[in-house]
C-alpha positions in Angstrom: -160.1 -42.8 12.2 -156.9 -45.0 11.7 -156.9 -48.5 12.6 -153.5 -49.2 15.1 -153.9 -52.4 14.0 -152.2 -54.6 11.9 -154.3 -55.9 9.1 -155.1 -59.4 7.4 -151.7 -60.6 6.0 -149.4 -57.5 7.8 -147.3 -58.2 10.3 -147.3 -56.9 13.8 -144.0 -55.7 15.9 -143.2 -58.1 19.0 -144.1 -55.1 21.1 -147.7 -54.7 19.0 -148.4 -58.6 19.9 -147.3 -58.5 23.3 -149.8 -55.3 24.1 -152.9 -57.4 22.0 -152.3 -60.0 24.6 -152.4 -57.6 27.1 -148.8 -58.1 28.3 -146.3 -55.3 29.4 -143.8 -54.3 27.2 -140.6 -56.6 27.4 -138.3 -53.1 29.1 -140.5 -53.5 32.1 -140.1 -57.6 32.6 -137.6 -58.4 35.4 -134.7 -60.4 34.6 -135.7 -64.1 34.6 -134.2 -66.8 37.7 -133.5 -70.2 36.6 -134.1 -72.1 39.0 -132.4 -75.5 39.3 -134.2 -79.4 39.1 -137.1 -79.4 42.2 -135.4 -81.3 45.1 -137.6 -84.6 44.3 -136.0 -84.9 40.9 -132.5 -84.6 42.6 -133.1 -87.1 44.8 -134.0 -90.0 42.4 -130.7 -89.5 41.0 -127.9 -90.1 43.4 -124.7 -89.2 42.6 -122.3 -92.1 41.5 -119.6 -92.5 43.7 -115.8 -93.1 42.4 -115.0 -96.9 43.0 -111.2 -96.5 43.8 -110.9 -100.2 43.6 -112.8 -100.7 40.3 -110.8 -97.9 38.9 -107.5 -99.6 40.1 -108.5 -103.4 39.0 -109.5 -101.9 35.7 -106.4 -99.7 35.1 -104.2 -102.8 36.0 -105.9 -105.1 33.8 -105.5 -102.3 30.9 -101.2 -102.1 31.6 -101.1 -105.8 31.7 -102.9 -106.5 28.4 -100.9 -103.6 26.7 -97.6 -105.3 27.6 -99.6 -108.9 26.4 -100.6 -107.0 23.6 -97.3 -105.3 22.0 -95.1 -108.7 22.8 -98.0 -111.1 21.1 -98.5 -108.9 18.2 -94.8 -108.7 17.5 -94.5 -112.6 17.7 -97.3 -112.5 15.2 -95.2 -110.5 13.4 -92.4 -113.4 13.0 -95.3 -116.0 12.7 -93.2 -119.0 11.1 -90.8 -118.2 14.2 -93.5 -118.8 16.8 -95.2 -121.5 15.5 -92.0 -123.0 15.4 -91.6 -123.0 18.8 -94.9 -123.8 20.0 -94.7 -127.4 17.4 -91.5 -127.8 19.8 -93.7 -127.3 22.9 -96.4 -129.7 21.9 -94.0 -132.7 20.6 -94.7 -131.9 17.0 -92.1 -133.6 14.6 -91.2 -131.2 12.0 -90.9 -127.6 11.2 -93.9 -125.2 10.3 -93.8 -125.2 6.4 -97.1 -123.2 5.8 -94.8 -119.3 6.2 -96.5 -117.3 3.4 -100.3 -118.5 4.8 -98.4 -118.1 8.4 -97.5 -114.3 8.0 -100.5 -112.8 6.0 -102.5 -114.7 9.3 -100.0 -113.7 11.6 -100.3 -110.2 10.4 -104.0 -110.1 10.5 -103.6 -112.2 14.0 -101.5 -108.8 15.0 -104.0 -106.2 13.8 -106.9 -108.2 15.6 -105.0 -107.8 18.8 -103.8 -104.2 18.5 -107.7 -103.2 17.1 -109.3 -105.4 20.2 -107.1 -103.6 23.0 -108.0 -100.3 21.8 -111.8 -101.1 21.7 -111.6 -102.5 25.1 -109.7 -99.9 26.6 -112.1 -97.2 25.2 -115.2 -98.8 26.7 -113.5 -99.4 29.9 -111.9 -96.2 29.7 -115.5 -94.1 29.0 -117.3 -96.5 31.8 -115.0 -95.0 34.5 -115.4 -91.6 33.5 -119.2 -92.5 33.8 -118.2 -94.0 36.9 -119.6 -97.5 36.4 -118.5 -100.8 37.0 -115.8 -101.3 34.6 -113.3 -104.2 36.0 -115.2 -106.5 33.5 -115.0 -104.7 30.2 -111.0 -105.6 29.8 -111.7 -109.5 30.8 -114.7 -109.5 28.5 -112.4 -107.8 25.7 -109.4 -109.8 26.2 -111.7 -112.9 25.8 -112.9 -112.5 22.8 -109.5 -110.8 21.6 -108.0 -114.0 22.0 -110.6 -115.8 20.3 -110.3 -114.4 17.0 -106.3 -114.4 17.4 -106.5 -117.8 18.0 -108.9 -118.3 14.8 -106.4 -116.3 12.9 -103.4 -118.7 13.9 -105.6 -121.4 13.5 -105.7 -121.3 9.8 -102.3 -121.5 9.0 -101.7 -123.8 11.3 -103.9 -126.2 9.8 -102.6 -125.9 6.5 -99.2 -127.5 8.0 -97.9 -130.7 6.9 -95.9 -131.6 9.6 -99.0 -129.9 12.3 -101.9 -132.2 10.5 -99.6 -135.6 10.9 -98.9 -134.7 14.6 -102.9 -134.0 14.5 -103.8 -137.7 13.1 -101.5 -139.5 14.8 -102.6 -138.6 18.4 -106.3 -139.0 16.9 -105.7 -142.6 16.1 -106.3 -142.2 12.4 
């Protein structure tokens, strides 16, 4: 007699394993139903509703900070320019002196801006596909936007002659 069987170290068929576990043979299984998450599951998760408001407020802030964006950057651009004009705003005597500091800043100022818009409007923008709150993400971003701007024409501003007297002379020093 012959042993059916596969031996030590043979391999058996998928149809030989499925009749050792006593299994039909896979031809006579009926098609398989997926059945969807049970009804508890589905109910723990509600579904987010669209905040038509948030989505507005968010999309609005976005336009406005795009126009803010592309006008600042391109003063940034003409740094010696701007700085000009805001020493004639304050009362400072003089003219802005520090212009190759001023447009390698300016530059970098211009960058920060056009990098820090884009980062905030992809968060905001992936939070209300998500459907979350997402009115915040461009106030948040345009916060700390301006921050490091302002760092950035902070530097070259401080190396000015004329922007240093004006500094120690309403000091007191």
């Amino acid at each position: 007699m012959t042993d059916q069987r596969p031996r030590y170290g043979e391999l058996a068929t998928p149809e030989e394993q499925r009749r050792a576990a006593g299994l039909p043979p896979l031809d006579e299984m009926p098609d398989a139903v997926v059945a969807g998450p049970p009804a508890a599951v589905a109910a723990e998760r509600p579904a987010r509703r669209s905040n038509p408001v948030d989505r507005f407020v968010t999309v609005a802030l976005l336009a406005y900070g795009l126009i803010n964006v592309v006008l600042t950057a391109i003063s940034y651009l003409d740094f010696p320019t701007a700085m000009n004009e805001v020493m004639k705003v304050v009362g400072v005597d003089g003219e802005f002196t520090n212009i190759a500091q001023g447009r390698i800043w300016g530059t970098v100022a211009a960058i920060v801006l056009v990098v820090g818009w884009s980062l905030t409007a992809a968060i905001a923008l992936r939070r209300l596909r998500s459907r979350r709150l997402s009115w915040w993400v461009p106030v948040v971003g345009a916060a700390i936007t301006l921050l490091l701007t302002s760092i950035c024409a902070a530097i070259p501003m401080m190396g000015d002659p004329a922007f240093i007297e004006y500094i120690m002379s309403t000091t007191g020093r």
